[in-house]
C-alpha positions as CSV (number, residue, x, y, z in Angstrom):
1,X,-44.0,53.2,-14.7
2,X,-41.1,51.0,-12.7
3,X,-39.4,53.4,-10.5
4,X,-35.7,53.9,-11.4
5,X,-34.6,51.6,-8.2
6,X,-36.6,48.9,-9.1
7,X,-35.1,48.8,-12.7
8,X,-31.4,48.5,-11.0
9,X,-32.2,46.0,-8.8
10,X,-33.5,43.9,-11.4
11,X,-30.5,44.5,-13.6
12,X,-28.4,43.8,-10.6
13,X,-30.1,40.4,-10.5
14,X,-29.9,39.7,-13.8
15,X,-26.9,40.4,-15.4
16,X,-25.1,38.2,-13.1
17,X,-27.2,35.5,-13.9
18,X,-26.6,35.8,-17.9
19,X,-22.9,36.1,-17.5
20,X,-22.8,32.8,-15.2
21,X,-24.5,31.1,-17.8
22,X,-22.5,32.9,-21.2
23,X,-19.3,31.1,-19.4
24,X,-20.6,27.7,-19.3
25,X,-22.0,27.5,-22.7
26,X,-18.2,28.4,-23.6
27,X,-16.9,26.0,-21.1
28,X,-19.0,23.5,-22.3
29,X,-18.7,24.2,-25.6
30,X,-14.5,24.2,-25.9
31,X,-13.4,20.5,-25.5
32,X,-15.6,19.7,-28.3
33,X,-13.9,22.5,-30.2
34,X,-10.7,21.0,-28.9
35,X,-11.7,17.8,-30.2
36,X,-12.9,18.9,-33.7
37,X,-9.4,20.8,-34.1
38,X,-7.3,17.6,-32.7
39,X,-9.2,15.5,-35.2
40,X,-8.7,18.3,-37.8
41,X,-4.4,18.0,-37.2
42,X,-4.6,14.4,-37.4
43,X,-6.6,14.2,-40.4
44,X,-3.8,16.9,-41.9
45,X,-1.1,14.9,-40.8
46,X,-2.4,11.6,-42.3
47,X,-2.9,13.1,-45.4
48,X,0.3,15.2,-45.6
49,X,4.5,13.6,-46.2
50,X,5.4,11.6,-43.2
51,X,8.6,13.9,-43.4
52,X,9.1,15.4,-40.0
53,X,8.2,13.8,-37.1
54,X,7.7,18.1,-35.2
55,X,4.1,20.0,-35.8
56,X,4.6,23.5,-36.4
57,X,2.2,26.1,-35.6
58,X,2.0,29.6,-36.7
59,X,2.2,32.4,-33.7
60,X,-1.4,33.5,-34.7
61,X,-3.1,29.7,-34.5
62,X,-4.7,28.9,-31.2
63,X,-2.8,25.9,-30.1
64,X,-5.3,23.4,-28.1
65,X,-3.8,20.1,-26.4
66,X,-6.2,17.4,-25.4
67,X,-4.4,15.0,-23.1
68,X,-6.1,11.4,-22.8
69,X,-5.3,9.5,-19.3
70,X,-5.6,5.9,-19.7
71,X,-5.2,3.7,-16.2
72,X,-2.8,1.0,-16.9
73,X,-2.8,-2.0,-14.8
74,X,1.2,-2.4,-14.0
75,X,2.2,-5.9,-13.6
76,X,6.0,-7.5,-11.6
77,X,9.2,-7.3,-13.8
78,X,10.1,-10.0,-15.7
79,X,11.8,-12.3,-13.8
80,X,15.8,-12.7,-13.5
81,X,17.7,-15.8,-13.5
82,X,20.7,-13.8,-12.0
83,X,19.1,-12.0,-9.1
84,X,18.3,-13.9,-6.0
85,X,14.6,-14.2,-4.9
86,X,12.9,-12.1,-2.0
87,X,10.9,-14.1,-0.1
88,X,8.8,-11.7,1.5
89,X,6.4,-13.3,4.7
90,X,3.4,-11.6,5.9
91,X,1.0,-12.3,8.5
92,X,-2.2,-11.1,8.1
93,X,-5.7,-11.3,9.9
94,X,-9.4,-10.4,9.5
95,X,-10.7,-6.6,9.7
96,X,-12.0,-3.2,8.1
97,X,-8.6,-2.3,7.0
98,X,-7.1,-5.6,5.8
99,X,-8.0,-5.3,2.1
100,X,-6.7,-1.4,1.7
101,X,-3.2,-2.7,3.6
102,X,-3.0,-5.7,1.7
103,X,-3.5,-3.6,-1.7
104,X,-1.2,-1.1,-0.8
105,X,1.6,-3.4,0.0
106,X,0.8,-5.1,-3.1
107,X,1.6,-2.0,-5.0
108,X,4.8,-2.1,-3.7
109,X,5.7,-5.0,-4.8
110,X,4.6,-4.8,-7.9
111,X,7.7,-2.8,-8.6
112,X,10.3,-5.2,-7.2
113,X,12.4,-7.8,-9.4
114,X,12.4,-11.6,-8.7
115,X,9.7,-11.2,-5.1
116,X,7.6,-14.1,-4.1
117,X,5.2,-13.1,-1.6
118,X,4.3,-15.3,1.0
119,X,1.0,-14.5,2.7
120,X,0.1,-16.1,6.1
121,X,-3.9,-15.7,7.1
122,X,-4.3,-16.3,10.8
123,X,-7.8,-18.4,10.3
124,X,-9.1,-21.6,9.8
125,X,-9.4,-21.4,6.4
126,X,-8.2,-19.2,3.4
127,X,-10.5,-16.3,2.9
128,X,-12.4,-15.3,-0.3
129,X,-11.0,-11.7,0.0
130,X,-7.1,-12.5,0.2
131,X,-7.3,-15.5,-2.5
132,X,-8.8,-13.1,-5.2
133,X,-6.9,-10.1,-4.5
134,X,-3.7,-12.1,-4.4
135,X,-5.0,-13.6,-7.8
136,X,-5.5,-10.1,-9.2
137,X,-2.1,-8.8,-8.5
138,X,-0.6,-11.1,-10.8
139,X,2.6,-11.5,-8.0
140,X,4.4,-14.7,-7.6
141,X,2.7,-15.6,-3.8
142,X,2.0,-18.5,-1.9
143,X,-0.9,-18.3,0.2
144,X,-1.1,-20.1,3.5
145,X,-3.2,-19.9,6.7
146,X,-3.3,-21.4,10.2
147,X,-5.4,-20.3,13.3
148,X,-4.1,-18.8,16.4
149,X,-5.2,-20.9,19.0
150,X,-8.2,-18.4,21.1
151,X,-6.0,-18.1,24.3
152,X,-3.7,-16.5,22.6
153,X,-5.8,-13.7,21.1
154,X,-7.1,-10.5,22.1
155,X,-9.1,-10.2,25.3
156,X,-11.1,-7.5,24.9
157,X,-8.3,-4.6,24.6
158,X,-5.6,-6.3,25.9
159,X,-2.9,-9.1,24.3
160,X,-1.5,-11.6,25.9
161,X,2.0,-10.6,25.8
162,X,3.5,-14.2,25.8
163,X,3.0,-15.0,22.1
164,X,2.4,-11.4,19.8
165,X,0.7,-11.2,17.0
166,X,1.6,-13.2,13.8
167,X,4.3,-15.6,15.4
168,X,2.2,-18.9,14.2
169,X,2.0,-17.6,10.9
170,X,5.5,-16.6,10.6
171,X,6.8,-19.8,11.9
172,X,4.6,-21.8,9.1
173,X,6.1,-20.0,6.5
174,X,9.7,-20.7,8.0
175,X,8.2,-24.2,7.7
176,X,7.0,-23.7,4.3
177,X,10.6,-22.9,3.0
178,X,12.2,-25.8,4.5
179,X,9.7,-28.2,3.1
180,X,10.3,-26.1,-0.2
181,X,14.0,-26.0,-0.7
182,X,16.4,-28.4,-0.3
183,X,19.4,-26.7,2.0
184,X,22.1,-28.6,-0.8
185,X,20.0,-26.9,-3.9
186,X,21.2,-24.1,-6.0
187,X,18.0,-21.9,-5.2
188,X,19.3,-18.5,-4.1
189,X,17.2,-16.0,-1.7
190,X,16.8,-13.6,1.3
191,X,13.6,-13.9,3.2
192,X,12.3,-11.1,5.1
193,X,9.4,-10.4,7.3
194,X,7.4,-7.3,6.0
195,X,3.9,-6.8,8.2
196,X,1.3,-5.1,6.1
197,X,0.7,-2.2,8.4
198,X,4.3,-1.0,7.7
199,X,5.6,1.6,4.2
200,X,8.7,0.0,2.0
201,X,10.9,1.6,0.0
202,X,11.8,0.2,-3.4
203,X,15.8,0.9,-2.0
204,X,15.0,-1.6,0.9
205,X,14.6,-4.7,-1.3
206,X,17.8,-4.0,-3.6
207,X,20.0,-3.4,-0.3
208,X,19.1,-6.7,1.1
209,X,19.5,-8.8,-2.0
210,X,23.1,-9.2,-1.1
211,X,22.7,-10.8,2.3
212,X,25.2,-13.2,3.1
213,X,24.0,-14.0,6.6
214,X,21.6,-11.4,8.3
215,X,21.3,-7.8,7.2
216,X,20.1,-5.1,9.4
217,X,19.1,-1.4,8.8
218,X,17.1,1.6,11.1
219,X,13.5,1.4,11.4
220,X,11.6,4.1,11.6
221,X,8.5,5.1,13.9
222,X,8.9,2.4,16.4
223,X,10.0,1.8,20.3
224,X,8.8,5.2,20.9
225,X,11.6,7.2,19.2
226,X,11.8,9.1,15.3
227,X,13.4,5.5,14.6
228,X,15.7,2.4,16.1
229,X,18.9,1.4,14.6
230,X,21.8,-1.0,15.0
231,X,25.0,1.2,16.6
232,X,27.9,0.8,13.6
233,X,31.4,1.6,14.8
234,X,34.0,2.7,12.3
235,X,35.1,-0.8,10.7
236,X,31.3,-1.1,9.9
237,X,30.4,-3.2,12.3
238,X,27.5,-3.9,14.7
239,X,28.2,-3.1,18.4
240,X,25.1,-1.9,19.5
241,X,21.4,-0.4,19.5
242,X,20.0,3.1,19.8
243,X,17.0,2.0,21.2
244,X,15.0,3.0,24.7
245,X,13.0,0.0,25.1
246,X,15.4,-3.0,26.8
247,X,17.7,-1.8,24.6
248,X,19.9,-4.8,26.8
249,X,18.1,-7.5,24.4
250,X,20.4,-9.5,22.6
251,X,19.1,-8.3,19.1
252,X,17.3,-4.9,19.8
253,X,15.7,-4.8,16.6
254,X,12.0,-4.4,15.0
255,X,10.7,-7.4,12.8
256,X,11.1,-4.9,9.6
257,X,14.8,-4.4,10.8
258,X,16.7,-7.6,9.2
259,X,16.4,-10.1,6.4
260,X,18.1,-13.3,6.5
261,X,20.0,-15.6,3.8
262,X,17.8,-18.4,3.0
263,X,20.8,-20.7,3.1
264,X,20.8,-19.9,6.6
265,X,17.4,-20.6,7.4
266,X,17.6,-24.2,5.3
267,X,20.5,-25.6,7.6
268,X,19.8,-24.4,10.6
269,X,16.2,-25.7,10.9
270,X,15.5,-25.7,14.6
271,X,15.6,-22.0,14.5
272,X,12.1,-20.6,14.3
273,X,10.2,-17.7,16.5
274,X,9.1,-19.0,20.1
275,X,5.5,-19.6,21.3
276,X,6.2,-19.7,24.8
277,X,8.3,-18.2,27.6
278,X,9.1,-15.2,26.0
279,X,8.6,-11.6,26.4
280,X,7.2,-9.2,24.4
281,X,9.9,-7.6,22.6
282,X,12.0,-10.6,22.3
283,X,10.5,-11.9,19.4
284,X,12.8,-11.1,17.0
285,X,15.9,-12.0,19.6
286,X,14.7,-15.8,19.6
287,X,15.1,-16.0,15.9
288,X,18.2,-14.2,15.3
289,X,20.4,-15.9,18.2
290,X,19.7,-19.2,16.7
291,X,21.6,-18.4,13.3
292,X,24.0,-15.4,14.1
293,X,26.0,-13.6,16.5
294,X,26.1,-10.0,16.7
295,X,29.4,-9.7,15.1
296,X,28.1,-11.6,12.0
297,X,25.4,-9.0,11.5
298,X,25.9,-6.6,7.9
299,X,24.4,-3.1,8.1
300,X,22.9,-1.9,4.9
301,X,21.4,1.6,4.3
302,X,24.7,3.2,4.2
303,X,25.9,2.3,7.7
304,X,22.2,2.5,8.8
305,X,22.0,5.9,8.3
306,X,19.3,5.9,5.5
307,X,15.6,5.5,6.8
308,X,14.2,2.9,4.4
309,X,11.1,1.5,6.1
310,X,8.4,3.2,8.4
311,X,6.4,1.5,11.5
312,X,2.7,3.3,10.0
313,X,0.1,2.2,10.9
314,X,-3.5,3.1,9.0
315,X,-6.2,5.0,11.5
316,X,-8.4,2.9,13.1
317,X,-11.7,3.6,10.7
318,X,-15.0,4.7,12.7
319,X,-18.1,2.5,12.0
320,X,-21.5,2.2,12.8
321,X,-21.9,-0.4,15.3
322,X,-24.3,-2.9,13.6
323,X,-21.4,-2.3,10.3
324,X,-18.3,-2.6,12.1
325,X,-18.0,-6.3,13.1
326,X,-18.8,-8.9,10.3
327,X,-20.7,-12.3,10.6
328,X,-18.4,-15.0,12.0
329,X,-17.1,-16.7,9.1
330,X,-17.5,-13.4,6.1
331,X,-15.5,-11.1,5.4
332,X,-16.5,-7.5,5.4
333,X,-17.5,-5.8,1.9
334,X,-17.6,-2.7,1.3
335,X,-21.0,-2.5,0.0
336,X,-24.2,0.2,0.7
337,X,-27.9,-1.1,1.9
338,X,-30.3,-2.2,-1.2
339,X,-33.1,0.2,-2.3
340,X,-31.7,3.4,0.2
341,X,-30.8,6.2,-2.0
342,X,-28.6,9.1,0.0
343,X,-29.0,12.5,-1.7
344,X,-27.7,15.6,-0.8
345,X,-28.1,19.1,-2.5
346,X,-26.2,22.4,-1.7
347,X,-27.6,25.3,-3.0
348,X,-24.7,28.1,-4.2
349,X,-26.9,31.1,-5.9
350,X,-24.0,33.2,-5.9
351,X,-22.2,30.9,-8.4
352,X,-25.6,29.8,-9.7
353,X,-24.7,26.2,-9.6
354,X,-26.1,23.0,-7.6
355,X,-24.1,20.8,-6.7
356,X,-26.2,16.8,-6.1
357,X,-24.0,14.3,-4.4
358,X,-25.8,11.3,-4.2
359,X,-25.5,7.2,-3.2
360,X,-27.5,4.7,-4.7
361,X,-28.2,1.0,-3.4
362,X,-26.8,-0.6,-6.0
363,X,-23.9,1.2,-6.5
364,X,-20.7,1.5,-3.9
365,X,-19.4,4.7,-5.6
366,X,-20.4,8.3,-4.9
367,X,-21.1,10.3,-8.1
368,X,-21.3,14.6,-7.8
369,X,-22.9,16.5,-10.7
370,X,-23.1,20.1,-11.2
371,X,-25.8,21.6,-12.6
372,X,-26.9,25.3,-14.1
373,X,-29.6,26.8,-13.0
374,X,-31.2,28.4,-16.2
């Protein structure tokens, strides 16, 4: 005969076990009820008088809601013949993070009216990566690309200082529009210079649509400080910059910080972003002082007191060595070694579930299932 404290240990064991698994079988087996009585309600309503759009229930009916998520693929507004276009420039180079930048500013995008998106690659030729995600966005773009020359790049951590990052491909695009548009045409636009490591508010793009010369607002997240911005006096006018670094520069301002009449740009063609002789910082100064003056200068974002752009910039992702650095010439993909299979198991007996987590070759997605121990 079992002693009395073996039969309660193996009760204790047991019962546990057999409720775990009683709630599955219900939880497993109450979306297909769900279903059955959805299908059931349509069926009713196709066969009863189309008379009342309303389904009423009685209190004593269990009322089950299946909700269906369908991913839509959102494409740009159609486009306006009264609104003036955006011209929005970006520079762009080569690594880990370009793609996931790239595609989140493209969601952005997405959502503004009359926005033709000029993309800049800073190599010798027009990558694979950026032409088909450009294609699959459906935006109105115009992809370009021209090499910095190797003197000019990185050496090893540090950057020359004389010419920063994406002045070549900024200045092509500038080119680009004057070869475009004729400065006596009819064509209508702002152009602005939005890098792909910064975050855009939809407001941003509506404020500066009604630039007449250059428009200027706070940026946030840069220079060291919560954000920079153009000092407004009463009259609404710009006198100044709150700003710590050089804040003495004749425009004080972050590239994200203005947007410029196309007009402008189109008759005054010899103003473009200097390669040479000029210091970091004063990028943006070399542009601006060849088409305005500081009193000519119109701050949007209610006086710039609205913070409608941020200076982010994505974490620096940690790779294995022989992953992080692609072939000269490719671009990296996101892709897992063929024939390696990753699994790993974790073992919960208390909730009497496992749960496998596991990576095959040929596939670039994790997949987790649970399972029931029976």
């Amino acid at each position: 005969m079992p002693k009395r404290r073996d039969i309660l240990a193996i009760v204790l064991i047991v019962l546990p076990w057999t409720l775990l698994i009683t709630v599955w079988h219900q939880s497993a087996i109450a979306p297909l009820l769900a279903i059955r009585k959805d299908d059931g309600a349509e069926a009713r309503r196709e066969a009863g008088p189309a008379t009342d759009s309303k389904e009423y229930c009685s209190p004593d009916k269990d009322i089950v809601e299946v909700v269906r998520t369908e991913y839509v693929y959102t494409r740009p507004p159609p486009w306006s013949d009264v609104l003036p276009t955006i011209h929005v420039i970006t520079p762009t180079y080569s690594r880990p993070v370009q793609k996931a930048e790239l595609t989140r500013l493209a969601n952005t995008f997405l959502h503004v009216p009359n926005l033709h998106w000029i993309l800049v690659e800073d190599s010798q030729r027009r990558t694979p990566l950026v032409t088909r995600l450009l294609r699959e966005t459906g935006l109105n773009y115009t992809h370009l690309n021209v090499e910095t020359p190797r003197n000019y790049k990185l050496r090893g951590d540090t950057r020359d200082p004389r010419i920063p990052r994406g002045t070549m491909q900024r200045n092509l695009a500038l080119r680009w529009l004057r070869e475009t548009f004729s400065p006596n045409s009819s064509q209508t636009g702002i152009v602005y210079f939005a890098d792909d490591d910064n975050t855009y508010s939809l407001e941003l793009f509506e404020e500066m649509r009604s630039t007449r010369k250059v428009s200027v607002w706070p940026v946030a997240f840069v220079g060291g400080l919560r954000y920079e911005s153009p000092r407004v006096n009463a009259a609404g006018k710009v006198y100044g910059w709150k700003t710590v670094f050089d804040p003495h520069r004749p425009f004080a301002i972050d590239m994200a910080g203005f947007a410029i009449n196309l007009r402008l740009i189109l008759f005054k063609p010899q103003a473009y972003f200097k390669l040479r002789g000029v210091k970091g910082g004063y990028q943006e100064s070399s542009l601006l002082r060849e088409l305005v003056t500081l009193n000519d200068l119109e701050p949007k974002a209610a006086n710039c007191t609205k913070i409608l752009v941020w200076h982010t910039r994505t974490e620096k992702p940690v790779l294995l060595r022989h992953l992080a650095k692609p072939r000269p010439g490719k671009n990296i993909q996101e892709t897992v070694p063929q024939n390696q299979t990753f699994i790993k198991i974790i073992l919960v007996p208390s909730y009497g579930l496992i749960q496998l987590m596991f990576q095959r070759g040929d596939s670039t997605a994790w997949s987790q299932r649970d399972c029931t121990l029976d």
